[in-house]
VEXTORDO-396848 format. One record per residue (C-alpha): x, y, z; residue in one letter; residue number from 1. Coordinates in nm, 2 decimals. Each point is the difference from the previous one (the first is absolute). Example, Ala and Ser with C-alpha at 12.3 -4.5 7.8 and 13.67 -1.06 7.14 Angstrom:
residues 2
<site xx="1.23" yy="-0.45" zz="0.78" aa="A" i="1"/>
<site xx="0.14" yy="0.34" zz="-0.07" aa="S" i="2"/>
//
This chain:
residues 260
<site xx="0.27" yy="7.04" zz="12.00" aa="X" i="1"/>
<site xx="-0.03" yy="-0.39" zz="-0.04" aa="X" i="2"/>
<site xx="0.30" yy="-0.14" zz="-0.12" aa="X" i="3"/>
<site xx="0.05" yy="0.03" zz="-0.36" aa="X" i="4"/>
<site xx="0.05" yy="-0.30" zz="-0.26" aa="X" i="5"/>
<site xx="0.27" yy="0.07" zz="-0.28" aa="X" i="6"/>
<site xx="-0.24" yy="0.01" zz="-0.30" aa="X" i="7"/>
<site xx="-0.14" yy="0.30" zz="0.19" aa="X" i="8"/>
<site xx="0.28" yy="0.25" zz="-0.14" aa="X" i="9"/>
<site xx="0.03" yy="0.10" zz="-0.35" aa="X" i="10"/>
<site xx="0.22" yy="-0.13" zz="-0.18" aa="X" i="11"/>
<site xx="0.10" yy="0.21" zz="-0.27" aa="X" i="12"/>
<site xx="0.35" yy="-0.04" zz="-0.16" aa="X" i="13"/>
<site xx="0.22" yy="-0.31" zz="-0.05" aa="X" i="14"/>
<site xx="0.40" yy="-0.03" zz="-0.10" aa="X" i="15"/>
<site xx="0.13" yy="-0.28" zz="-0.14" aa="X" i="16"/>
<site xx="-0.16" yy="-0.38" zz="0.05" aa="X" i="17"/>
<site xx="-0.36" yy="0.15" zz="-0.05" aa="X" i="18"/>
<site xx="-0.14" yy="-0.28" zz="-0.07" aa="X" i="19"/>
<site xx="0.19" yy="-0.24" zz="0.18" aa="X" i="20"/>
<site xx="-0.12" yy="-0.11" zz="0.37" aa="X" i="21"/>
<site xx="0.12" yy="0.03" zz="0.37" aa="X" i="22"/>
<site xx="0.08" yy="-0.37" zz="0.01" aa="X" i="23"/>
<site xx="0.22" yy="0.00" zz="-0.31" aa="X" i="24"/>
<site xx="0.42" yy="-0.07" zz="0.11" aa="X" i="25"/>
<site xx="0.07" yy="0.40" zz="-0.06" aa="X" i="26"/>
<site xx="-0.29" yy="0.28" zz="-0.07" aa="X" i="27"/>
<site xx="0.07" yy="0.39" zz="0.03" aa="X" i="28"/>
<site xx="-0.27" yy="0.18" zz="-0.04" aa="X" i="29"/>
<site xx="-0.10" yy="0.43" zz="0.11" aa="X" i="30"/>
<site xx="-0.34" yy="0.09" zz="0.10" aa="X" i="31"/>
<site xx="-0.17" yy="0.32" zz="0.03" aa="X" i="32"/>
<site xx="-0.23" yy="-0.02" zz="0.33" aa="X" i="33"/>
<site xx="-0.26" yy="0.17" zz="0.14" aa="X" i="34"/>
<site xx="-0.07" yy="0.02" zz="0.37" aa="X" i="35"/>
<site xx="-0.34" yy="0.26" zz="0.07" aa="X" i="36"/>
<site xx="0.08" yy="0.13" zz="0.38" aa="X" i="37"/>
<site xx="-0.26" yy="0.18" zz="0.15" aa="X" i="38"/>
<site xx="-0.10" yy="0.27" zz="-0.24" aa="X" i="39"/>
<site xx="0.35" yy="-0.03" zz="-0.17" aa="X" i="40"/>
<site xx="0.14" yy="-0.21" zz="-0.29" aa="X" i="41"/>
<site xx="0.37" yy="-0.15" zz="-0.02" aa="X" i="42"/>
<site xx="0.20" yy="-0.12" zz="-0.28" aa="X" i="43"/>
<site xx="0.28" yy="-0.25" zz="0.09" aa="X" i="44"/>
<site xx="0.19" yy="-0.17" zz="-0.27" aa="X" i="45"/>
<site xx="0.10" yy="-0.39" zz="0.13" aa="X" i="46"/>
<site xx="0.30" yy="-0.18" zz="-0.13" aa="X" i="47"/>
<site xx="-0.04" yy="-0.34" zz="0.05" aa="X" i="48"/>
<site xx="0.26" yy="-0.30" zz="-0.07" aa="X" i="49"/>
<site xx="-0.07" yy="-0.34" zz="0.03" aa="X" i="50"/>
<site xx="0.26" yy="-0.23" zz="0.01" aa="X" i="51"/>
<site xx="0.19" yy="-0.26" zz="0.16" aa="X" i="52"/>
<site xx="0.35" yy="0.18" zz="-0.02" aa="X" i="53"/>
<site xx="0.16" yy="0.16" zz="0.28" aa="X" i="54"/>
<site xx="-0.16" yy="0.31" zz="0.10" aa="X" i="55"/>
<site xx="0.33" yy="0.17" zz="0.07" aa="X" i="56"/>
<site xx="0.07" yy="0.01" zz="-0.42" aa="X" i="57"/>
<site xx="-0.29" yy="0.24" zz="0.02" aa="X" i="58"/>
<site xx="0.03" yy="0.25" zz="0.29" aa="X" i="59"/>
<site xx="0.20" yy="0.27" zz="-0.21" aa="X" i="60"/>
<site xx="-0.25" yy="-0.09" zz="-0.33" aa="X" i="61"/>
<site xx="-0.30" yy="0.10" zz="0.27" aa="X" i="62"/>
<site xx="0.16" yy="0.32" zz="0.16" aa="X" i="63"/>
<site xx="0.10" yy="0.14" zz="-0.31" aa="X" i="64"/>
<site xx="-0.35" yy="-0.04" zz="-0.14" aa="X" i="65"/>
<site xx="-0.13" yy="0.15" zz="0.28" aa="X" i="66"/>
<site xx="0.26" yy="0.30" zz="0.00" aa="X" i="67"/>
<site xx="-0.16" yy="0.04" zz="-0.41" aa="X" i="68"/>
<site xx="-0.33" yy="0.11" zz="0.20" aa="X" i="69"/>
<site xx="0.11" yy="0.28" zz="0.15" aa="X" i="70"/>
<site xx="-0.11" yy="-0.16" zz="0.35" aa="X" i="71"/>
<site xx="0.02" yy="0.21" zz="0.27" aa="X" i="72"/>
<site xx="0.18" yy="-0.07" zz="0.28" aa="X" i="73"/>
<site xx="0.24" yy="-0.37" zz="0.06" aa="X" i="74"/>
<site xx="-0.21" yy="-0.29" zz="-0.05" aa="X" i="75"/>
<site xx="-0.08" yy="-0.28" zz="0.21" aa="X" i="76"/>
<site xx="0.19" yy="-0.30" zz="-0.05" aa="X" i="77"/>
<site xx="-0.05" yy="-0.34" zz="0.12" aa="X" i="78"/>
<site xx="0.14" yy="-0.37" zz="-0.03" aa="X" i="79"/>
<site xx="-0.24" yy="-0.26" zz="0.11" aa="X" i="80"/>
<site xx="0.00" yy="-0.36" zz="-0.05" aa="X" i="81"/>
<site xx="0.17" yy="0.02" zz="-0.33" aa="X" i="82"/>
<site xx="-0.24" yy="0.30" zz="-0.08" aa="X" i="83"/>
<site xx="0.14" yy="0.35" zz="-0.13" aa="X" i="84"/>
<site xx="-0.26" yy="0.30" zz="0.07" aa="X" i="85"/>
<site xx="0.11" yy="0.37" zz="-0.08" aa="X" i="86"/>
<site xx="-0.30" yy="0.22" zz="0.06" aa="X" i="87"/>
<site xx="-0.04" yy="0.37" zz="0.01" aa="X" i="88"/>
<site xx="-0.36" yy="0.16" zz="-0.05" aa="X" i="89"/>
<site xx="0.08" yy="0.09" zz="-0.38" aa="X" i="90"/>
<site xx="0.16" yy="-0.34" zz="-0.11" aa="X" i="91"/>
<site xx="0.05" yy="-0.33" zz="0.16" aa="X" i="92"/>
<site xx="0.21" yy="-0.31" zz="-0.09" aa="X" i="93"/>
<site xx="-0.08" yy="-0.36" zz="0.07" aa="X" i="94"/>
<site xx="0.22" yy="-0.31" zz="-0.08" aa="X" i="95"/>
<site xx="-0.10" yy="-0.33" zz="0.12" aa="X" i="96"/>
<site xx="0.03" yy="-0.38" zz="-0.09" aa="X" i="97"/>
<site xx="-0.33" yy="-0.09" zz="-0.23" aa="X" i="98"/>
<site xx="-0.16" yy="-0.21" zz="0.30" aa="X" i="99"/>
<site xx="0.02" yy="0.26" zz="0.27" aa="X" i="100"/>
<site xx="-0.11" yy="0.28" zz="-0.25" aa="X" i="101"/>
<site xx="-0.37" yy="0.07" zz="0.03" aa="X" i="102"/>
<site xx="0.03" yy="0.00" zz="0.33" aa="X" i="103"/>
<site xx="0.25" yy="0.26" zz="0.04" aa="X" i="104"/>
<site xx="-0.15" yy="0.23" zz="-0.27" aa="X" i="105"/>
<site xx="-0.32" yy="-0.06" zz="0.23" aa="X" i="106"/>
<site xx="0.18" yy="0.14" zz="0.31" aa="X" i="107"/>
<site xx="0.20" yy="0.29" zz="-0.19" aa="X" i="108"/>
<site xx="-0.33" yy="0.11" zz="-0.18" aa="X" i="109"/>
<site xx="-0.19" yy="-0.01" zz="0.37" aa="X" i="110"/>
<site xx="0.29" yy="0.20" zz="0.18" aa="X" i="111"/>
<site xx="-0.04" yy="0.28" zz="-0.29" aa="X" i="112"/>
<site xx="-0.36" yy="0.01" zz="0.02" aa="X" i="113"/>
<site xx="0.03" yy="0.06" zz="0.41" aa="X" i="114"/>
<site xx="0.31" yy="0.24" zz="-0.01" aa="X" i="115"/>
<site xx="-0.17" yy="0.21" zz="-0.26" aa="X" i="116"/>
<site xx="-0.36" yy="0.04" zz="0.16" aa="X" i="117"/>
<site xx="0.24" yy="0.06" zz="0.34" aa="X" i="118"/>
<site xx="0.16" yy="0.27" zz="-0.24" aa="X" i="119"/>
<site xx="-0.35" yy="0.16" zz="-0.12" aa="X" i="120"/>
<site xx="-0.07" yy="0.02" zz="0.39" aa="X" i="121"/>
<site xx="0.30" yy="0.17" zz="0.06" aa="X" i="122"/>
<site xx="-0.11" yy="0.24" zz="-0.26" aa="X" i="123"/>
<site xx="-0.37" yy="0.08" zz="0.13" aa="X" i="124"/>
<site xx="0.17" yy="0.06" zz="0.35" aa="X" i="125"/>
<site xx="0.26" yy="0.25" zz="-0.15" aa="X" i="126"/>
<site xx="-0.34" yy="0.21" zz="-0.13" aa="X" i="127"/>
<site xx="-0.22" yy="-0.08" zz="0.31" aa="X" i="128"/>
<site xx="0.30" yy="0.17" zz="0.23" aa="X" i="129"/>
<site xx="-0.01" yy="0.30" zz="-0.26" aa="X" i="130"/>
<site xx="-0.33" yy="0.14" zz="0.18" aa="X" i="131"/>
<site xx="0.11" yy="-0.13" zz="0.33" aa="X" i="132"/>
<site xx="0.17" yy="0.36" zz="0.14" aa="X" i="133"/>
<site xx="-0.33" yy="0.18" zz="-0.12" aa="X" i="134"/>
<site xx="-0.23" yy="-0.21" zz="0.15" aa="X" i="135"/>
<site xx="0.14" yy="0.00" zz="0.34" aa="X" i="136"/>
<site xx="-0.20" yy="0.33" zz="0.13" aa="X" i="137"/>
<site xx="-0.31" yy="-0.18" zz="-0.09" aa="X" i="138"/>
<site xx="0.04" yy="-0.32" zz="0.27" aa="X" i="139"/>
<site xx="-0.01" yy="0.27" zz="0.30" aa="X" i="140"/>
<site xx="-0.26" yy="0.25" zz="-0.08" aa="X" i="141"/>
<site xx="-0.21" yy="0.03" zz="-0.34" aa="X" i="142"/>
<site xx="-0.22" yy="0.33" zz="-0.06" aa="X" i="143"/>
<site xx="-0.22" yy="0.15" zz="-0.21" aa="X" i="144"/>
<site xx="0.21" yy="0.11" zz="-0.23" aa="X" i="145"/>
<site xx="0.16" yy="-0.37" zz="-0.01" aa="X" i="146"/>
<site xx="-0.36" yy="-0.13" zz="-0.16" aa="X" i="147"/>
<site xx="0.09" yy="0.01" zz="-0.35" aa="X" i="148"/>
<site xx="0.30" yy="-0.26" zz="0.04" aa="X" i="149"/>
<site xx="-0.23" yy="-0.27" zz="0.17" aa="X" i="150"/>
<site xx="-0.05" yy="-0.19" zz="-0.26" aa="X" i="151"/>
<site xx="0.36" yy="0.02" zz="-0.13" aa="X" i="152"/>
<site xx="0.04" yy="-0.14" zz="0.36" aa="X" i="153"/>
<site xx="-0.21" yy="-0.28" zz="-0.04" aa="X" i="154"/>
<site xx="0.19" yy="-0.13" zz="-0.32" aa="X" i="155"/>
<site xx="0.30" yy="0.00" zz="0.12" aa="X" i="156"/>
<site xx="-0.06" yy="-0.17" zz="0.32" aa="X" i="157"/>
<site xx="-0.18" yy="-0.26" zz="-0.22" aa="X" i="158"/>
<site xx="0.34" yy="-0.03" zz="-0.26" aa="X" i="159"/>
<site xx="0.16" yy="-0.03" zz="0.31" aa="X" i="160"/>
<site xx="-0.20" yy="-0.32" zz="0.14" aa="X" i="161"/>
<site xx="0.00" yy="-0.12" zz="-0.38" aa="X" i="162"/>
<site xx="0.36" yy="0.03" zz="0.02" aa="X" i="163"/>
<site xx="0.04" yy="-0.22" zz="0.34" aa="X" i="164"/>
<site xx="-0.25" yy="-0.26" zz="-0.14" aa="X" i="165"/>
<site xx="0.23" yy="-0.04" zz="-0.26" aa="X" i="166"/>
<site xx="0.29" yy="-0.06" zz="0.26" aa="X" i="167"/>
<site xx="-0.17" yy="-0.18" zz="0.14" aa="X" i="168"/>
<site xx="-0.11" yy="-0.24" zz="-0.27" aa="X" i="169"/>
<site xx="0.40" yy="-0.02" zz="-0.08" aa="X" i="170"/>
<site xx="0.12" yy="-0.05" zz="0.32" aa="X" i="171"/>
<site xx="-0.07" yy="-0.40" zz="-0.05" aa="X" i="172"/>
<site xx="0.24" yy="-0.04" zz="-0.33" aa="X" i="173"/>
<site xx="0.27" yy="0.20" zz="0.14" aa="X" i="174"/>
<site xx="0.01" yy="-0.15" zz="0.36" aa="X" i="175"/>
<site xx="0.05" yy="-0.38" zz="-0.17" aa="X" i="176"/>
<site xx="0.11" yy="-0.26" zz="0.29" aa="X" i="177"/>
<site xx="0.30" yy="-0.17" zz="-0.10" aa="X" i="178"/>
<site xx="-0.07" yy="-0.35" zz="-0.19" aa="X" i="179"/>
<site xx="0.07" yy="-0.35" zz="0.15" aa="X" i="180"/>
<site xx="0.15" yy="-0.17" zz="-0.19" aa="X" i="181"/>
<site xx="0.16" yy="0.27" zz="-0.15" aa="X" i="182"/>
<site xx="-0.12" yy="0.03" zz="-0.39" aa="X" i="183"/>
<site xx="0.18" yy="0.17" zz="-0.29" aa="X" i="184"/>
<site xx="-0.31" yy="0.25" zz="-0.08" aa="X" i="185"/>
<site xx="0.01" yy="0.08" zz="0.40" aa="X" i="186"/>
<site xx="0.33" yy="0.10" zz="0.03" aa="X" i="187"/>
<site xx="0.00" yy="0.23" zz="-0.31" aa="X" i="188"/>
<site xx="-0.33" yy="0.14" zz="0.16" aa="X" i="189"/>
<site xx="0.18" yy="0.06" zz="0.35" aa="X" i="190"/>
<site xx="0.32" yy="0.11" zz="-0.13" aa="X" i="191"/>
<site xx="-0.14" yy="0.24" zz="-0.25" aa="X" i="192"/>
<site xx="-0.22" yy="0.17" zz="0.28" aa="X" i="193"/>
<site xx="0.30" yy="-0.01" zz="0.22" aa="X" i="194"/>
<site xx="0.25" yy="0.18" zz="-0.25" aa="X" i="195"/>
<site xx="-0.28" yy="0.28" zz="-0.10" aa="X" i="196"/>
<site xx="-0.13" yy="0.05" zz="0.40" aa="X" i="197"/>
<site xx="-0.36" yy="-0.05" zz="-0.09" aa="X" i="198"/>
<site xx="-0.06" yy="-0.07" zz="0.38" aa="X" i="199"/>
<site xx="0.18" yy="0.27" zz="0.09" aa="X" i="200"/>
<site xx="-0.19" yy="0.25" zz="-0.28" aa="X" i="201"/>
<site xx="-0.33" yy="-0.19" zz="0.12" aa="X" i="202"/>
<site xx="0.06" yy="0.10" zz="0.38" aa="X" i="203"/>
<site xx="0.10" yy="0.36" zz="-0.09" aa="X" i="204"/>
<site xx="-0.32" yy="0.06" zz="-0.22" aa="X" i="205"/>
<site xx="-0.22" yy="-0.18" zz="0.25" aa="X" i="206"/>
<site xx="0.14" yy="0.26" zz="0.28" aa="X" i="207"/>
<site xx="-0.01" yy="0.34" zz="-0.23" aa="X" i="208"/>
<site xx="-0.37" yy="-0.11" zz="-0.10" aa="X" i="209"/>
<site xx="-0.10" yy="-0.06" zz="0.36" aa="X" i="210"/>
<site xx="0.11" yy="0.35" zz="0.09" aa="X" i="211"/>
<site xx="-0.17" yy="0.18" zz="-0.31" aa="X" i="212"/>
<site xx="-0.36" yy="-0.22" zz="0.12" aa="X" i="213"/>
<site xx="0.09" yy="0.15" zz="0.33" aa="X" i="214"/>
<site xx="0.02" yy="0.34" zz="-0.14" aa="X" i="215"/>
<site xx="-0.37" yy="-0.02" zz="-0.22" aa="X" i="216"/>
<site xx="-0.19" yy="-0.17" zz="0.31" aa="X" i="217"/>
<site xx="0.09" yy="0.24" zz="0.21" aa="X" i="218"/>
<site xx="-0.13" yy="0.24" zz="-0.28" aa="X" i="219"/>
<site xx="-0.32" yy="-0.19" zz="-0.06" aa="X" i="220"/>
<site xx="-0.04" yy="0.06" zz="0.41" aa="X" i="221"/>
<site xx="0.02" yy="0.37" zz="-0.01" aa="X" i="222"/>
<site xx="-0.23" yy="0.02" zz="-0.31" aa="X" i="223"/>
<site xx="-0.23" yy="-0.21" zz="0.16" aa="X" i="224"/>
<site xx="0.01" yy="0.26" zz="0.31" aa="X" i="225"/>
<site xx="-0.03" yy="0.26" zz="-0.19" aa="X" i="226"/>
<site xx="-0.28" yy="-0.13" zz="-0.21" aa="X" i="227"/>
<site xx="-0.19" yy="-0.08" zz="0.34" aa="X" i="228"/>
<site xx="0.05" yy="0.29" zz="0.19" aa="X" i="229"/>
<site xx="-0.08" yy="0.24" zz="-0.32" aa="X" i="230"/>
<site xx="-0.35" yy="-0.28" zz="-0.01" aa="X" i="231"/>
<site xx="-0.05" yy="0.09" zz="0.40" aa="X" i="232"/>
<site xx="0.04" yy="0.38" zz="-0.06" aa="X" i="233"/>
<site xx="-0.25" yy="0.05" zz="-0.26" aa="X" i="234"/>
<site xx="-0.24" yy="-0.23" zz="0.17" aa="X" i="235"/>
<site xx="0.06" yy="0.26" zz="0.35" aa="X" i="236"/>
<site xx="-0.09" yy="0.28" zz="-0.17" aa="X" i="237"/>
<site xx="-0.33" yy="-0.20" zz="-0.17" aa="X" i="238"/>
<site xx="-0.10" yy="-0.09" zz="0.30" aa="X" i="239"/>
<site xx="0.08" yy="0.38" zz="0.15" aa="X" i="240"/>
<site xx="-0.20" yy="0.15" zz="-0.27" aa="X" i="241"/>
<site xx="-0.29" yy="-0.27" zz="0.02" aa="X" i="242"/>
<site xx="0.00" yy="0.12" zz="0.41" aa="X" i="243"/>
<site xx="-0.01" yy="0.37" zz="-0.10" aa="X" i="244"/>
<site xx="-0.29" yy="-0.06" zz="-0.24" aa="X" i="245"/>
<site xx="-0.18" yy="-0.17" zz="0.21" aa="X" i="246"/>
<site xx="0.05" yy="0.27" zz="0.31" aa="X" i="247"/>
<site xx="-0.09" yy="0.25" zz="-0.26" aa="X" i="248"/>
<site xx="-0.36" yy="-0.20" zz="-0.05" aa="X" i="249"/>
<site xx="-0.06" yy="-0.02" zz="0.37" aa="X" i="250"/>
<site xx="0.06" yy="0.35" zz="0.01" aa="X" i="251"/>
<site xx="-0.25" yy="0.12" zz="-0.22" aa="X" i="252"/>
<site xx="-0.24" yy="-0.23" zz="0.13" aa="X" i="253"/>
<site xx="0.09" yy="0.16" zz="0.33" aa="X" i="254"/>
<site xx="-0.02" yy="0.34" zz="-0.14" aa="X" i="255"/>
<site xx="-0.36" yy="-0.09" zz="-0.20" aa="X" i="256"/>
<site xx="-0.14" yy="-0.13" zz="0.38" aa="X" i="257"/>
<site xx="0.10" yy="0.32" zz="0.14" aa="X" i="258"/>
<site xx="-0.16" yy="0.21" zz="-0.26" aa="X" i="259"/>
<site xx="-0.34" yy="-0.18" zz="0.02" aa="X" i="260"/>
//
């Protein structure tokens, strides 16, 4: 969860200007990146353009590359500071002047890594709420017959807190005060988080996980009680049969006086 540094993706495919560098008047180049989120792996492919040109000569050259992809959905556009971004979670576009470059593949590469560990979230809650309507009868009573799932219980009320510590652990990179003075990489950051509703997909997670904690405490309480009181009923009847052994002794001690 620390923030990431760019040589921590793999880079894997290059187009055009392979071996020609970032600081270089005009350098296109396509990689293959790999962002590991949670327990799942995603491919992006990143155009990236350096040049001093006007970024405007390259919107529809960026669009239509992203179209190629089969991205889902409309992508996110933005024009900042002479800085071209098109992003979707398949493909993503960046053109920029040479000086302001790492910086602004910095930010872009940050923003994916966040949105798509906020995605593989998402994804854990959608299976956490699958069990949800089952579990329900077990936070008012639990029974006997109810033993058995205990420990299927217990795991998911630990994914559950897993699942909030991870929130939890996002909650810092997505919640990003604004910067003064403003800075290029800061206002790609905020506007990209802004456009996709991170906060807003942050604040609905945070609330459904809450109320599925809720559900498994209340769970963990009644199996608790039930594990106590079935503890306190077998203890009764030791101690009842340990009484009527012991009366049965002092009655044939009693009977044995008699007798003699």
């Amino acid at each position: 969860m620390n923030t990431p540094e760019t040589n921590n993706y793999k880079n894997v495919t290059l187009e055009e200007n392979d071996t020609a560098s970032a600081d270089s008047p005009h350098v296109r180049e396509v990689e293959d990146i790999s962002f590991q989120s949670l327990s799942i792996e995603t491919n992006v492919e990143f155009l990236k353009i350096s040049t001093d040109e006007n970024i405007e000569k390259h919107l529809s050259e960026c669009i239509a590359w992203i179209k190629e992809g089969n991205s889902a959905g409309n992508p996110i556009t933005l024009e900042v500071y002479g800085t071209l971004v098109v992003w979707t979670p398949a493909r993503m576009a960046l053109v920029t002047s040479p000086r302001n470059f790492r910086n602004a593949e910095c930010a872009v590469l940050e923003f994916t890594k966040t949105a798509f560990e906020m995605t593989a979230i998402e994804h854990l809650l959608a299976a956490a709420w699958e069990h949800y309507e089952d579990d329900l009868p077990c936070g008012f009573s639990f029974h006997k017959s109810d033993t058995s799932t205990a420990a299927t219980l217990s795991n998911r009320y630990v994914r559950a807190m897993s699942l909030s510590g991870k929130i939890s652990r996002l909650s810092p990179r997505i919640h990003l005060p604004p910067e003064h003075p403003p800075t290029l990489a800061g206002q790609l950051g905020e506007r990209l988080r802004e456009r996709s509703r991170l906060v807003d997909r942050e604040e609905f997670a945070d609330e459904q996980i809450d109320t599925i904690i809720r559900l498994y405490e209340t769970t963990g309480q009644r199996v608790s009680e039930y594990t106590i009181a079935h503890r306190e009923y077998i203890l009764i009847w030791i101690i009842v049969l340990l009484l009527g052994a012991e009366i049965l002794l002092l009655l044939t001690d009693l009977l044995s006086s008699v007798g003699n």
